[in-house]
C-alpha positions in Angstrom: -52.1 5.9 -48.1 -52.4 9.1 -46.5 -49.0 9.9 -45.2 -50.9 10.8 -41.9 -48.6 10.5 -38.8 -49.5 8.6 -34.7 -47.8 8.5 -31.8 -48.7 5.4 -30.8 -48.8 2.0 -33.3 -52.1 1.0 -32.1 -53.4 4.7 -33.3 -52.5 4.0 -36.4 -54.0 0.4 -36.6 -57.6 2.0 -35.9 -56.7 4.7 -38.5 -55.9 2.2 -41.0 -59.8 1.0 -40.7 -61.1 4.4 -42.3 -59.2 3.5 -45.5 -60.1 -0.3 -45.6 -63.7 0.7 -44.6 -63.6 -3.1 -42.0 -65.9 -2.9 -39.2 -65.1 -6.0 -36.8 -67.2 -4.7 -33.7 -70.5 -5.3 -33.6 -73.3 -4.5 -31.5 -75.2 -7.6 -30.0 -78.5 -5.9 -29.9 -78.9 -4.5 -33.6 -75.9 -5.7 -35.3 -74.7 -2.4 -35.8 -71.3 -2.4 -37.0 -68.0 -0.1 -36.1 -64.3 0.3 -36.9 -63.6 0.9 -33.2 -64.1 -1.3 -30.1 -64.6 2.6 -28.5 -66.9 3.4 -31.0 -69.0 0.1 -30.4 -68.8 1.0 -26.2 -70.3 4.4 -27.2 -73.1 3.0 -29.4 -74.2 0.5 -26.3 -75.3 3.9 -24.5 -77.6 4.1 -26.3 -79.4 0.6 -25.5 -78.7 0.6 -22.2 -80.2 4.2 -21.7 -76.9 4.8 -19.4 -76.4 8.5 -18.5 -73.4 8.2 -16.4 -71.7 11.9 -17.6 -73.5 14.9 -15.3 -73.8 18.5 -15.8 -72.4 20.3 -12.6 -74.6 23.3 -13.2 -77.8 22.7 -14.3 -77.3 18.2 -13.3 -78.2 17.3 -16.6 -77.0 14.2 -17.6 -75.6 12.6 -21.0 -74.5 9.3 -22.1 -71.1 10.6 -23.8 -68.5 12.5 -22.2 -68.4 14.3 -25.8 -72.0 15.1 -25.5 -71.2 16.8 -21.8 -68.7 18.9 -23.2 -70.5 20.5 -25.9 -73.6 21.2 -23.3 -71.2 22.9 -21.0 -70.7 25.6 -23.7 -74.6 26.5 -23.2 -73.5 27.7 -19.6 -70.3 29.8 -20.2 -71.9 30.9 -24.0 -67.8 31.1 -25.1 -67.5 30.6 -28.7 -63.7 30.5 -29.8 -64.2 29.5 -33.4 -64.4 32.3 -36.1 -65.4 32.1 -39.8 -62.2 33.8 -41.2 -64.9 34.5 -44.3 -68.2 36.0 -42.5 -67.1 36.4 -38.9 -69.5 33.9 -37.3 -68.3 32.2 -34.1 -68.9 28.4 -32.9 -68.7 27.0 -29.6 -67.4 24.0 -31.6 -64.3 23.5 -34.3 -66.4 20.9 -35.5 -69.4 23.6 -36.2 -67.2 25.9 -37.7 -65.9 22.8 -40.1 -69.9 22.4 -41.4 -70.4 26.2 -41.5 -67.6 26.0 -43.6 -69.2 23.8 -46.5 -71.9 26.9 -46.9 -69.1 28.9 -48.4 -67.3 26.1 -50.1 -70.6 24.5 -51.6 -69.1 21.1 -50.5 -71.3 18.1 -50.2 -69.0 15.1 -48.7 -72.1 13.3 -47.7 -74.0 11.7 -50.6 -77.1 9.1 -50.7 -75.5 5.4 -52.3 -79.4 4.9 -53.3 -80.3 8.1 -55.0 -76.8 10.1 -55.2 -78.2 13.1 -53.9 -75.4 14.5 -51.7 -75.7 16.8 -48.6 -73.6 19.3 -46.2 -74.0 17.1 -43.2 -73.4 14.0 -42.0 -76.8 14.5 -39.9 -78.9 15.3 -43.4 -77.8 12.4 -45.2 -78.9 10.2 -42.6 -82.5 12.3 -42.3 -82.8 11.7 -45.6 -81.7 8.1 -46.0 -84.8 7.3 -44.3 -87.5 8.4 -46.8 -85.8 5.0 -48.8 -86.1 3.1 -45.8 -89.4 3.6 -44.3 -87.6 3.0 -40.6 -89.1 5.1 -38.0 -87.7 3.7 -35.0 -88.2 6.4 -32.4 -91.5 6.4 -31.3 -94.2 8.9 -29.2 -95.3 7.2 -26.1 -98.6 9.5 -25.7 -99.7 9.1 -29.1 -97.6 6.7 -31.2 -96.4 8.9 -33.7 -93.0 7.3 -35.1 -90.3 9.6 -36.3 -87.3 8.7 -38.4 -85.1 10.7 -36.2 -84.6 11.1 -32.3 -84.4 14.6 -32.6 -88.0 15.0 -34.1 -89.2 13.0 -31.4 -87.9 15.5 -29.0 -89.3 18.5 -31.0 -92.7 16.8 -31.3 -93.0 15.8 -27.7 -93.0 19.7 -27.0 -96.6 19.7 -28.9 -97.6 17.5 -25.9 -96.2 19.8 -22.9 -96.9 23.0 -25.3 -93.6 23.4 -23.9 -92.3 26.8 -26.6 -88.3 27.1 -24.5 -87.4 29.7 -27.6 -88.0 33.3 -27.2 -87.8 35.6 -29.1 -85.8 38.8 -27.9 -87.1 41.6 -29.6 -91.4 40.9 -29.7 -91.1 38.1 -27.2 -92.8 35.4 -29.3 -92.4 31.6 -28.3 -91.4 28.6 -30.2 -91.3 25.2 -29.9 -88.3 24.8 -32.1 -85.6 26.7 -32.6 -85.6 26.7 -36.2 -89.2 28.2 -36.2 -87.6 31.1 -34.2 -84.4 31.6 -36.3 -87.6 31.7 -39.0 -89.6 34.0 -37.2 -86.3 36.5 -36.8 -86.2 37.1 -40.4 -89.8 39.0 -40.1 -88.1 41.8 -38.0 -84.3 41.8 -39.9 -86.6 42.4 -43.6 -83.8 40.3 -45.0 -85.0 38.3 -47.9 -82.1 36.5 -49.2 -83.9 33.1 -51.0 -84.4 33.7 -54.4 -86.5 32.6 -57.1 -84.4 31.9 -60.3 -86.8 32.1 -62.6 -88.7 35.5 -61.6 -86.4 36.9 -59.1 -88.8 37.5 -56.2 -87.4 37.2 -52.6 -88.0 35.4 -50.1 -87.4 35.6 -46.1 -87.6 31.8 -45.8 -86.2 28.9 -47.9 -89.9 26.5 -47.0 -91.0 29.8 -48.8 -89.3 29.6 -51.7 -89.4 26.0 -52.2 -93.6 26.7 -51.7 -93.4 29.4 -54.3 -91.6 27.1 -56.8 -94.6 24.8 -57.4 -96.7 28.3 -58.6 -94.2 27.8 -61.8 -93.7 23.9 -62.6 -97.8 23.5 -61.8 -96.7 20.2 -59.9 -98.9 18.9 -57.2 -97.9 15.4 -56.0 -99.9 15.0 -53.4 -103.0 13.2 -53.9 -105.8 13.1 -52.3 -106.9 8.8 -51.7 -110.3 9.5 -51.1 -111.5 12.8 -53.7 -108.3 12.6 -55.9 -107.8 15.9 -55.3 -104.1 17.1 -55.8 -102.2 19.7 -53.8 -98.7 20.7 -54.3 -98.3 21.4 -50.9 -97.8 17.9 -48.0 -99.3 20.4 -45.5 -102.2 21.6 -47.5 -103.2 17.6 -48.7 -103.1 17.2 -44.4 -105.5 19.9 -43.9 -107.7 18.7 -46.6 -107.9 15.4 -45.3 -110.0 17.1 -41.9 -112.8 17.9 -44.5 -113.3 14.0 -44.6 -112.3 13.0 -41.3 -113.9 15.9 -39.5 -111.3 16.4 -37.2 -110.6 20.1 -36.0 -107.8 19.9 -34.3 -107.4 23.9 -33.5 -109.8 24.9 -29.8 -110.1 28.1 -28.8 -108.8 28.3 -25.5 -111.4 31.3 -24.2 -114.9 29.6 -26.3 -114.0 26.3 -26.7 -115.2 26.2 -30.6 -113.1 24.2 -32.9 -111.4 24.9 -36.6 -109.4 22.4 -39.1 -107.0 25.3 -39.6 -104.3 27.6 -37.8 -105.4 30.2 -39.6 -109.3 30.0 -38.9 -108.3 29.6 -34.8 -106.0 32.8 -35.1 -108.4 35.0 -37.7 -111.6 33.8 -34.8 -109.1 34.8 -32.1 -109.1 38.2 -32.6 -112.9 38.4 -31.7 -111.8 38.0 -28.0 -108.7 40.1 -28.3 -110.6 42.7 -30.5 -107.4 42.8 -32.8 -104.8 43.0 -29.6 -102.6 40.2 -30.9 -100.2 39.9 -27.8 -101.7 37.4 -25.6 -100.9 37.1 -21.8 -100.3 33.1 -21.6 -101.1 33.4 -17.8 -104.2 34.9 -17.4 -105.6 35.4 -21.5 -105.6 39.4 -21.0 -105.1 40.6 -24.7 -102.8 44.0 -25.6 -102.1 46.1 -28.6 -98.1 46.7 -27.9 -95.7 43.7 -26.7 -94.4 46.8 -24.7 -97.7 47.0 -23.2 -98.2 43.0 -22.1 -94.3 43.4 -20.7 -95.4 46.0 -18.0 -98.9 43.7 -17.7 -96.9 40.7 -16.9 -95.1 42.1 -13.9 -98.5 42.0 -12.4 -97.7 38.2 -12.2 -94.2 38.0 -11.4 -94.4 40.6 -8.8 -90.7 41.9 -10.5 -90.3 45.8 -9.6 -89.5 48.2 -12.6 
C-alpha cells in the first residue's frame, strides 16, 4: 500500500490499521475507539486520573511518558529542530513538522461536517465542537463548561488571577500565553495581518478579523432581549450587562464597579494620576516600568 518497511511483523500488523482505518480497542468507559491496544492503555489515563510519570526537577507529574519528555525540554530550554526556511528552532520534530505547514499552506486536517480544513490536528478537533455542542470539561468554582481541557486550564487562571507570562521588556503579566505573544507585537511595530481589500495593517490577526466586519456590514450577533445586533461576540457580551446589571470590573483601591475593561482602566488612572505601572504588592503607581523595577526591590529585599 505504502511500501513502508518494520522490523518486526507485529509492527506492521498495527501499521496496517492506519490504512484499513479498524479500530478493535475500545474504551469501557466512553466507547472511545483505537487502532492500538497501546493507544487504548494511554486513553485510560485519562479516566483514571493516573499520574504515574514524575518530573525530577520541578516533581511534576504526567500521565504519559510522552508528555514527561516534552516537559523536560522546559528545564534544559534545548531546541534541536531548525526551520531550514525561517530559522526557527523547536524543542520538538513534531513542532517543527506543524511549523512547517505555515510555509507549505498545507491543511491535512479537514472538518467531515463542514469541510473546512485546518493546520492542526488540535484545531480541527477545537473546532469540531462548535457542531457538537459537547463541553465536557467543566469549572468546579463556577460551572463554566469548555469544549477543550486546555481552556479549562486557561480559565481557571481568572480564578487564582494567577498571570505565569511575563513580559521581558515592560514586565507586563498574562494569563495566557497567547495574550503575551499578542502583547509583544506592541513593542516589535510589526504589523504583518493584512486587510485585502484596503490594505491597512494589522499587529494582530483577532484585529483584522474585527476590522473585516467594518467592510461586509455583518453583525450576527443578536441581541434576545433588544434585538440589537453587534458584529462583534464580545461586544453582544458586554451589552447584555446593560440588562443584567452586572459589572463585573471593581476597582481594587475604591471598590466602585464598571460593565467594561475599559471604563475600570480609564477610572484607574484617577488613583495613579496617569502612572500606568502598578505595583501588584502594595498598589504604589509609577510613570516608568524602570521606575516600579527599582520600587519593587523594596519588597524583595534584592540588592542592586
Amino acid at each position: 500500500m505504502c511500501t513502508k518497511a518494520f522490523a518486526p511483523n507485529c509492527q506492521l500488523k498495527s501499521h496496517l490499521l492506519t490504512h484499513t482505518k479498524q479500530k478493535p480497542h475500545i474504551c469501557e468507559i466512553c466507547s472511545k475507539a483505537f487502532a492500538l491496544s497501546s493507544t487504548l492503555k494511554s486513553h485510560l489515563l485519562i479516566h483514571t486520573k493516573e499520574k504515574p510519570h514524575v518530573c525530577e526537577i520541578c516533581c511534576k507529574t504526567f500521565a504519559h511518558k510522552h508528555n514527561l519528555k516534552c516537559h523536560l525540554l522546559t528545564h534544559t530550554k534545548e531546541k534541536p529542530y531548525v526551520c531550514e526556511i525561517c530559522s526557527k528552532a523547536f524543542s520538538l520534530s513534531f513542532n517543527l513538522k506543524t511549523h512547517l505547514r505555515a510555509h507549505s499552506k498545507e491543511k491535512p486536517y479537514v472538518c467531515e461536517i463542514c469541510s473546512t480544513a485546518f493546520t492542526k490536528r488540535y484545531n480541527l478537533k477545537s473546532h469540531l465542537a462548535i457542531h457538537t455542542k459537547e463541553r465536557p470539561h467543566v469549572c468546579e468554582i463556577c460551572s463554566k463548561a469548555f469544549a477543550q481541557s486546555c481552556a479549562l486550564k486557561s480559565h481557571l487562571l481568572t480564578h487564582t488571577k494567577e498571570k505565569p507570562y511575563v513580559c521581558e521588556i515592560c514586565s507586563k503579566a498574562f494569563t495566557q500565553r497567547t495574550s503575551l505573544t499578542s502583547h509583544l507585537t506592541i513593542h516589535s511595530k510589526e504589523k504583518p495581518h493584512v486587510c485585502e481589500i484596503c490594505r491597512k495593517t494589522f499587529a494582530r490577526k483577532n484585529n483584522l478579523k474585527c476590522h473585516l466586519l467594518t467592510h461586509t456590514k455583518e453583525k450576527p450577533y443578536v441581541c434576545e432581549i433588544c434585538s440589537k445586533a453587534f458584529s462583534l461576540s464580545g461586544n453582544l457580551k458586554t451589552h447584555l450587562r446593560t440588562h443584567s446589571k452586572e459589572k463585573p470590573y471593581v476597582c481594587e483601591i475604591c471598590y466602585k464597579a464598571y460593565r467594561q475593561s475599559i471604563s475600570l482602566k480609564s477610572h484607574f488612572l484617577l488613583h495613579t494620576k496617569g502612572k500606568s505601572h502598578i505595583c501588584k504588592i502594595c498598589s504604589k503607581a509609577f510613570t516608568y516600568v524602570s521606575t516600579l523595577k527599582s520600587h519593587l526591590r523594596i519588597h524583595t529585599k534584592e540588592k542592586p
